[in-house]
C-alpha positions as CSV (number, residue, x, y, z in Angstrom):
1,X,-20.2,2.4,-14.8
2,X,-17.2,0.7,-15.7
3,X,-13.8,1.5,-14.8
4,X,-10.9,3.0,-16.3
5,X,-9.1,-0.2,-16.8
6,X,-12.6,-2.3,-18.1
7,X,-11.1,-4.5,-20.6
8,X,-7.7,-5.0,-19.2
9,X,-6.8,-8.4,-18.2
10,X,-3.9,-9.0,-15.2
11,X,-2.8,-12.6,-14.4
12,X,-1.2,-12.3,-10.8
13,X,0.8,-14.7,-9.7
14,X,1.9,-12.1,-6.2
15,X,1.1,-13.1,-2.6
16,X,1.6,-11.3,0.8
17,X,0.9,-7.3,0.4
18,X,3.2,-5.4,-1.7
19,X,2.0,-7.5,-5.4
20,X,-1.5,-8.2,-4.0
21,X,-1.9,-4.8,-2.8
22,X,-0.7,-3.2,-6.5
23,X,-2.9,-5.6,-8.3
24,X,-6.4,-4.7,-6.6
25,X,-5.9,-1.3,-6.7
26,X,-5.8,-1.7,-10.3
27,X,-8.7,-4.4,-10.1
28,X,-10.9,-1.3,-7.9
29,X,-10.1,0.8,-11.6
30,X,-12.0,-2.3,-13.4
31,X,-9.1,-4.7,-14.4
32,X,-10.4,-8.4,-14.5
33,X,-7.5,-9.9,-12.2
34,X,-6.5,-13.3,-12.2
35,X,-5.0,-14.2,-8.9
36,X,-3.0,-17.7,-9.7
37,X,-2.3,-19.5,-6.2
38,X,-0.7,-23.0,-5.7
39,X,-2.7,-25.7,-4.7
40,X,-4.1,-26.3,-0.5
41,X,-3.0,-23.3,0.8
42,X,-2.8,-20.4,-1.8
43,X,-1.4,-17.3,-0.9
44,X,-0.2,-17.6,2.5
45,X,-2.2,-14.6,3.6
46,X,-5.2,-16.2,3.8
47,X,-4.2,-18.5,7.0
48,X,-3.2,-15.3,8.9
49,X,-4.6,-14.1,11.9
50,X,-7.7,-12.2,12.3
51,X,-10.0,-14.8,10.6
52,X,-14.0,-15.1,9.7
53,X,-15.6,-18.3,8.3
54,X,-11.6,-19.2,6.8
55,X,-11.3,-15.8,5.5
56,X,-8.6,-13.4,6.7
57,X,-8.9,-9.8,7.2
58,X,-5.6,-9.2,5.4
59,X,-7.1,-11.3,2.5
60,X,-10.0,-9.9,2.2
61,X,-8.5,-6.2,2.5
62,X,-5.7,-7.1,-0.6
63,X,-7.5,-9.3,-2.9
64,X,-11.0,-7.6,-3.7
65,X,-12.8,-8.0,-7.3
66,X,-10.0,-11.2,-8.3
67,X,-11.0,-14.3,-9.7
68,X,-8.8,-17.1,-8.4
69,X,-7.7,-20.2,-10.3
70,X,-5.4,-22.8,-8.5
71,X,-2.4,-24.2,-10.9
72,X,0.3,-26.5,-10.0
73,X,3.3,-24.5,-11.6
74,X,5.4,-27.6,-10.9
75,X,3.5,-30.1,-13.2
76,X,4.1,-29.5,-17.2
77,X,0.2,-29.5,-17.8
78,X,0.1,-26.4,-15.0
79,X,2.6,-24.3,-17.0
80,X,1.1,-24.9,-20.0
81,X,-1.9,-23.4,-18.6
82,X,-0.3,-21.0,-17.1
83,X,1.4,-19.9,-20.7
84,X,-1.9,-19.5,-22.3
85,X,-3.1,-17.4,-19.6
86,X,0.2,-15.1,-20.2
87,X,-0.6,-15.6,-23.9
88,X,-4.0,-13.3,-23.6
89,X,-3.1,-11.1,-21.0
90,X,-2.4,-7.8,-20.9
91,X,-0.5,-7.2,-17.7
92,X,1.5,-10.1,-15.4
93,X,3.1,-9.6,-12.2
94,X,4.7,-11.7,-9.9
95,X,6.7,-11.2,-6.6
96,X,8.8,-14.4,-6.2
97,X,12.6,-14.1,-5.3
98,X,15.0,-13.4,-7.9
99,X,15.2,-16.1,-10.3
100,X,12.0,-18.5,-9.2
101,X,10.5,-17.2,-12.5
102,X,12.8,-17.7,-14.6
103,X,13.4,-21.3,-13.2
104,X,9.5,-22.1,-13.3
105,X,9.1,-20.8,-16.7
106,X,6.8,-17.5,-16.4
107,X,10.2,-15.1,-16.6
108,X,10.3,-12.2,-18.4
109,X,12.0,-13.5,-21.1
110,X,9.7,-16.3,-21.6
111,X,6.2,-14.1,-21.0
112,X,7.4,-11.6,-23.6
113,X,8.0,-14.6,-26.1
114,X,4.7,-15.6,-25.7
115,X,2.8,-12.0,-25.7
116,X,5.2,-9.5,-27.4
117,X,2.0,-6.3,-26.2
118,X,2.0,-7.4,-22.6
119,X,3.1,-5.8,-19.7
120,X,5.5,-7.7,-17.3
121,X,6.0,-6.5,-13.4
122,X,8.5,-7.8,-11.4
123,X,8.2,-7.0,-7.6
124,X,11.4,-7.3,-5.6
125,X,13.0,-7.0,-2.0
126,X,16.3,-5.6,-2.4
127,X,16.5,-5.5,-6.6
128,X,17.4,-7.5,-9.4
129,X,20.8,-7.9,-8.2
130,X,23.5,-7.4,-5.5
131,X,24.8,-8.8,-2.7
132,X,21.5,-9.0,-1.3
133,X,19.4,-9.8,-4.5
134,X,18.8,-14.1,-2.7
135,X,18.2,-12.4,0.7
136,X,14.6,-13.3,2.0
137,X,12.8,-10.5,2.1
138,X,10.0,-8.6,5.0
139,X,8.8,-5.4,5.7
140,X,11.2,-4.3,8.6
141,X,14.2,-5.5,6.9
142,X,13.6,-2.8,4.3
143,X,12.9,-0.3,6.5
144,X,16.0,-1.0,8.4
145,X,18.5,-0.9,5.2
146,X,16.2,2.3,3.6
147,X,17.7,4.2,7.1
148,X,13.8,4.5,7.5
149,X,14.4,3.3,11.1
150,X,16.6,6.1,11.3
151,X,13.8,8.7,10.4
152,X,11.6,7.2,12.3
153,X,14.1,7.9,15.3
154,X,14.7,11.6,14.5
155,X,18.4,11.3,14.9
156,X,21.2,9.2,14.5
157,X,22.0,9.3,18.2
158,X,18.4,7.8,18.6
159,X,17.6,3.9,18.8
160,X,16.1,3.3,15.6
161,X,12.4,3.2,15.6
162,X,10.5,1.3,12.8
163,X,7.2,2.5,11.7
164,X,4.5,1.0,13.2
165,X,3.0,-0.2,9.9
166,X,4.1,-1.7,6.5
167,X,4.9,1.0,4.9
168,X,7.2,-0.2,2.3
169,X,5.1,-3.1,1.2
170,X,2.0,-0.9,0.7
171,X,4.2,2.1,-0.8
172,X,5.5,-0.4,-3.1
173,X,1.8,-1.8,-3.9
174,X,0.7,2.0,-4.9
175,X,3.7,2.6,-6.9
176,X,4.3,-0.5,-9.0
177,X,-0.1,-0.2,-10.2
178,X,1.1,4.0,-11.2
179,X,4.1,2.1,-12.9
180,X,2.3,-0.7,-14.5
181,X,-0.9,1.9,-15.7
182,X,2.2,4.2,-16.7
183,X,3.4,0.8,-19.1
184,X,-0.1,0.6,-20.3
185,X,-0.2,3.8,-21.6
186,X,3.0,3.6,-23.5
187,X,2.0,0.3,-24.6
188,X,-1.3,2.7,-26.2
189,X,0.7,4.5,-28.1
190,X,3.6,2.3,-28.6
191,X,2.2,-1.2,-29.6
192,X,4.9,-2.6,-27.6
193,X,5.0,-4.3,-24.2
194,X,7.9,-4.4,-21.9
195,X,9.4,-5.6,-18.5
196,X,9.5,-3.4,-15.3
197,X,11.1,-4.2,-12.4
198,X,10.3,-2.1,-9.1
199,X,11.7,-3.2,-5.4
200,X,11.0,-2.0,-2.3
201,X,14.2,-0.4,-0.5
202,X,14.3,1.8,-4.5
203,X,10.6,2.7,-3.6
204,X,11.5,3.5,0.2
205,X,14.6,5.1,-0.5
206,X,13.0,7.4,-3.6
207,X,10.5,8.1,-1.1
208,X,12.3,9.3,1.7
209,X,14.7,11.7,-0.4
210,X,11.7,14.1,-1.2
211,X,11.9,15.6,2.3
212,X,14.1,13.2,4.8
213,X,17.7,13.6,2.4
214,X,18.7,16.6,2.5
215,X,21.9,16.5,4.3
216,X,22.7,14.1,1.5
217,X,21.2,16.5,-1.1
218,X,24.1,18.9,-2.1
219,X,27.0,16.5,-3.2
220,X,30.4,17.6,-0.8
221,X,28.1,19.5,1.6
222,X,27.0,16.0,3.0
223,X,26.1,15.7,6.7
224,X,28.4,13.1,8.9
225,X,25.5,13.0,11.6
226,X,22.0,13.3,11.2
227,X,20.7,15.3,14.1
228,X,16.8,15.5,14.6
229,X,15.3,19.3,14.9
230,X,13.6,18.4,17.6
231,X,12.9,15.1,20.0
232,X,9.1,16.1,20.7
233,X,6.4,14.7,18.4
234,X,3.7,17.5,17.6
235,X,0.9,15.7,19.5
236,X,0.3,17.4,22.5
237,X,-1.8,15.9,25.8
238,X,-4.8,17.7,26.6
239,X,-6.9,17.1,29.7
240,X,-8.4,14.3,28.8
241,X,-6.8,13.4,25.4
242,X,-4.3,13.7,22.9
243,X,-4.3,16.7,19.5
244,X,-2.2,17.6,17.2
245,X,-1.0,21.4,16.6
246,X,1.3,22.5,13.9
247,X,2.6,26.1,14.4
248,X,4.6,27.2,11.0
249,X,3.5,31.1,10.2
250,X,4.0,34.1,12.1
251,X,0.4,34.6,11.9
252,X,0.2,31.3,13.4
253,X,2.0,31.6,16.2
254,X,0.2,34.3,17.1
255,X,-3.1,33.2,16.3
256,X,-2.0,30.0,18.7
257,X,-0.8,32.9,22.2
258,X,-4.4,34.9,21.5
259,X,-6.6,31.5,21.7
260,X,-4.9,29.2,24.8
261,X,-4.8,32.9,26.5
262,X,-0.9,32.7,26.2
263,X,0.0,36.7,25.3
264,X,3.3,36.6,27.2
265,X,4.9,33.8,24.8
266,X,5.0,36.7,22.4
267,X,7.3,38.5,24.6
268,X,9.7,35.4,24.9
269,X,12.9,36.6,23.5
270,X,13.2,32.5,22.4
271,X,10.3,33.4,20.4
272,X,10.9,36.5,18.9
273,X,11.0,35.6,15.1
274,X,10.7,32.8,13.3
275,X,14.1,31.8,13.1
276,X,14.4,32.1,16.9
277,X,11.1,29.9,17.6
278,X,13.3,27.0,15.3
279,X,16.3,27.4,16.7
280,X,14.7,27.0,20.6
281,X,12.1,24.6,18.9
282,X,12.2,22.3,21.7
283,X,11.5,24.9,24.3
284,X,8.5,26.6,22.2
285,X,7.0,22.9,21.5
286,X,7.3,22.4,25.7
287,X,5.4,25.8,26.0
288,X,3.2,24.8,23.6
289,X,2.4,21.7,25.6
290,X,2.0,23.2,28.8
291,X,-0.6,25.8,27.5
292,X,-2.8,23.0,26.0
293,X,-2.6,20.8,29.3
294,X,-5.3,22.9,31.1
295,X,-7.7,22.4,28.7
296,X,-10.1,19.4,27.0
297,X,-9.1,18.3,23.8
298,X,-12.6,19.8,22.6
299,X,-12.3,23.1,24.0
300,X,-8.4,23.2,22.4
301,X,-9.8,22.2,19.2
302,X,-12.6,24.7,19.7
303,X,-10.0,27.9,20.5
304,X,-7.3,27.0,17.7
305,X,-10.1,26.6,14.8
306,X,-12.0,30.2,15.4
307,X,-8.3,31.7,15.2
308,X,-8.0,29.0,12.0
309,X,-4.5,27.6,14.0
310,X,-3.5,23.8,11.8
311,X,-4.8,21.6,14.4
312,X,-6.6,18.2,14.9
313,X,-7.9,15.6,17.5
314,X,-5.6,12.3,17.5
315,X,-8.6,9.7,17.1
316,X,-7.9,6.1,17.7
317,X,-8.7,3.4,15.1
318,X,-12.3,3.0,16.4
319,X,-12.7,6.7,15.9
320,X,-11.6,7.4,13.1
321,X,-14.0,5.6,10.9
322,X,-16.6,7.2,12.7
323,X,-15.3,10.7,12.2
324,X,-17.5,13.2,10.6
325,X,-14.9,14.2,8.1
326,X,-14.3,10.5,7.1
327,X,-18.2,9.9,6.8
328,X,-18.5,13.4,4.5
329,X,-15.9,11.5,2.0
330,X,-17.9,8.1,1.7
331,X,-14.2,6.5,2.7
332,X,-15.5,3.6,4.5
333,X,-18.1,1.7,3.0
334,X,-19.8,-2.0,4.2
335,X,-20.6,-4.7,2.1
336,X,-21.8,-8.4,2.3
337,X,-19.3,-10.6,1.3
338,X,-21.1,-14.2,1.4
339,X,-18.5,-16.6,2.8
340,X,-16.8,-13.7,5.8
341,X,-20.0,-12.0,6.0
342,X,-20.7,-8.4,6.1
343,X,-17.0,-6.4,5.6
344,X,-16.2,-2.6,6.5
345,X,-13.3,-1.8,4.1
346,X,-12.5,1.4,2.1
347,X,-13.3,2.7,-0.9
348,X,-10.7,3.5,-3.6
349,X,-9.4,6.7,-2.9
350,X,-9.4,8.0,-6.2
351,X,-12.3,9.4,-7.9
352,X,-13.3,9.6,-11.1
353,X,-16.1,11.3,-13.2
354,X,-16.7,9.2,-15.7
355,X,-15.2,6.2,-15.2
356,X,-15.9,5.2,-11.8
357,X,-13.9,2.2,-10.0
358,X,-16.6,-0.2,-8.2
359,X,-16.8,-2.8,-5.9
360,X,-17.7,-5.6,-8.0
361,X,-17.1,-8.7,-6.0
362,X,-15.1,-9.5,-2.9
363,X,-11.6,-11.9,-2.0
364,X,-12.1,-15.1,-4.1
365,X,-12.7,-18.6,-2.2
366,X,-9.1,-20.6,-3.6
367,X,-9.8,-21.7,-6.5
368,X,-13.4,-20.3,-7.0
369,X,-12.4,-19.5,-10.9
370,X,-10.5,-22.5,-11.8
371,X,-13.2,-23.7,-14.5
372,X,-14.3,-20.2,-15.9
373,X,-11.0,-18.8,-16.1
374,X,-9.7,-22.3,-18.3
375,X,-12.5,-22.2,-20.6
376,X,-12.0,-18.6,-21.2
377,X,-8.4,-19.5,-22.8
378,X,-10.0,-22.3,-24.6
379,X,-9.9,-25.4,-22.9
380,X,-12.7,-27.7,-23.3
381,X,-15.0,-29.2,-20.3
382,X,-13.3,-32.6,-21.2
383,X,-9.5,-30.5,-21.0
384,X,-10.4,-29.2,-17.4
385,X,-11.2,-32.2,-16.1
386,X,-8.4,-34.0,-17.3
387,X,-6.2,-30.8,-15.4
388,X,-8.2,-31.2,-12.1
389,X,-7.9,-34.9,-12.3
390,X,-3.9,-34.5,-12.5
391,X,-3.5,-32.2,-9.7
392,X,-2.6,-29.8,-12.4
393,X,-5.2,-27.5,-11.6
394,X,-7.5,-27.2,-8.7
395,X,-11.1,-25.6,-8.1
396,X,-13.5,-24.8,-5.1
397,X,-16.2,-27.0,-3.6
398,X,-18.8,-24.0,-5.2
399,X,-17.7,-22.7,-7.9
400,X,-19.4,-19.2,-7.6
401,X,-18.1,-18.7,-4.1
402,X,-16.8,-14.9,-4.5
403,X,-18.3,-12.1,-2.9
């Protein structure tokens, strides 16, 4: 069954995570994605660490059901291929710093020119413009200027903390495919393309203020000092282990004293209400913690969940995937990818009932489409040659090298 988007076409000119990241999820929906890389190297991803048979795990985890087609942007006969692929397109995107596009001649401006219907994402750091607009861009930088650190450290007394993962680079992947399917659909009704541009500290910052801003919420209310409700993360050590226990209700609560055996917690005048058990929320999470130590992360698990207290194990990595609840939901799937070999990646995480995305081939060898994709614009057999022959355009050793 095809996906939603079966029929669209994306040409991609992104590397790294946040572009490449947007673009598959929209290729998982069924968009036939185009993933344009300069010549040797391609999108510096694929050199990274954590490599199989010259494949990268970050590749291969980024850049699932693409086609790749190796142009030299710098050479006229390059662009001009370039331009016809924009011509027929329905969606571009690119990621390069503020003004490469322009100066290269696959801007906005100039994509729009040639296909009035299509939709045209720009991906940026810091924006469009600014003080910081020529800044090189990375993931921690953004989390750093977002105050993301910040949160991360509970309080502004704290030494900023950053969160152990990418976060705005793969936020800004999920947002900018919701915002380009979001142009699609107004290009349904409208006829009409257009340009969005999306960064990453906007998408960070937009994503913090739904639940980390509001001291900065009420405009002349405004808080000098963020101060954290409490230093203690809720993960609590077990016996042998780490869960996690969060304690919000009344009935909770006293769900929580009944199954660790803990009556007298009740009687706590700290604990009293549920205003008191915030206000001393340090002091109940440290009684909290000392109930739990006397017992196995199984049997803590076992007591919360017949008195249904919010709790969970904390699984490691390894774990996780192997989880019964992560099994039950199909979220990690295998498949034989026939350069890397057999992969473990997820599925898509959204489901749909009649249109249902699919795994239709893996990460592209560099260049594997070169050929097909230039004869699907038109170019003749004679044509390609002549742009492989120029360094203009570049293919694979095997043509049909995708997984």
């Amino acid at each position: 069954m095809a996906g939603p988007l079966d029929g669209i076409r994306i040409v991609d000119f992104t590397k790294m995570i946040a572009g490449p990241l947007a673009t598959m999820t929209l290729a998982d929906q069924g968009a036939d994605v185009i993933k344009v890389e300069p010549p040797n190297i391609g999108d510096h991803t694929r050199v990274v660490a954590t490599q199989r048979n010259g494949f990268s795990a970050s590749f291969v985890n980024n850049n699932r059901n693409k086609r790749s087609i190796v142009l030299d942007l710098k050479k006229p006969d390059g662009l001009a291929a370039a331009h016809r692929l924009i011509a027929e397109a329905d969606v571009v995107v690119q990621n390069f710093r503020a003004g490469v596009a322009d100066r290269i001649g696959i801007g906005s401006a100039k994509a729009l020119e040639l296909n009035p219907r299509l939709v045209y994402a720009s991906i940026a750091g810091f924006g469009f413009t600014g003080p910081y607009v020529d800044k090189p861009v990375f993931d921690p930088l953004v989390q750093a200027v977002s105050g993301l650190t910040t949160v991360q450290a509970g309080s502004d007394d704290q030494r900023p903390r950053l969160v152990r993962t990418i976060l705005p680079d793969k936020l800004t992947g999920i947002q900018a495919a919701q915002a380009i399917s979001a142009a699609l659909f107004a290009r349904e009704r409208t006829g009409k393309g257009q340009h969005v541009e999306l960064s990453m500290i906007d998408t960070v910052v937009s994503f913090l203020w739904s639940s980390d801003m509001g001291g900065h919420t009420f405009v002349g209310d405004e808080m000098e000092k963020e101060q954290a409700q409490s230093f203690i993360d809720l993960i609590y050590e077990t016996a042998d282990g780490f869960v996690s226990v969060a304690v919000m209700q009344n009935k909770e609560w006293l769900a929580f004293t009944k199954a660790l055996d803990k009556l007298e917690l009740r009687e706590d005048p700290r604990f009293l209400t549920a205003a008191l058990r915030e206000e001393n929320k340090d002091a109940r999470l440290e009684a909290m913690q000392a109930a739990i130590l006397g017992y196995t992360s199984a049997e803590v698990i076992e007591r919360l969940e017949a008195l249904d207290v919010p709790c969970a194990p904390v699984l490691t990595r390894r774990e996780m995937i192997r989880h019964p609840q992560i099994e039950a939901n199909g979220l990690v799937v295998e498949h034989d990818h026939p350069v890397a070999g057999r992969l473990r990646q997820t599925r898509p995480p959204a489901r749909f009932s009649e249109t249902s995305p699919e795994y239709r081939f893996g990460a592209p060898v560099l260049g594997a489409d070169t050929a097909t994709v230039l004869g699907e614009v038109g170019y003749s057999t004679q044509e390609i040659d002549a742009l492989l022959a120029s360094g203009a355009a570049a293919q694979a050793v095997k043509e049909t090298e995708t997984a």
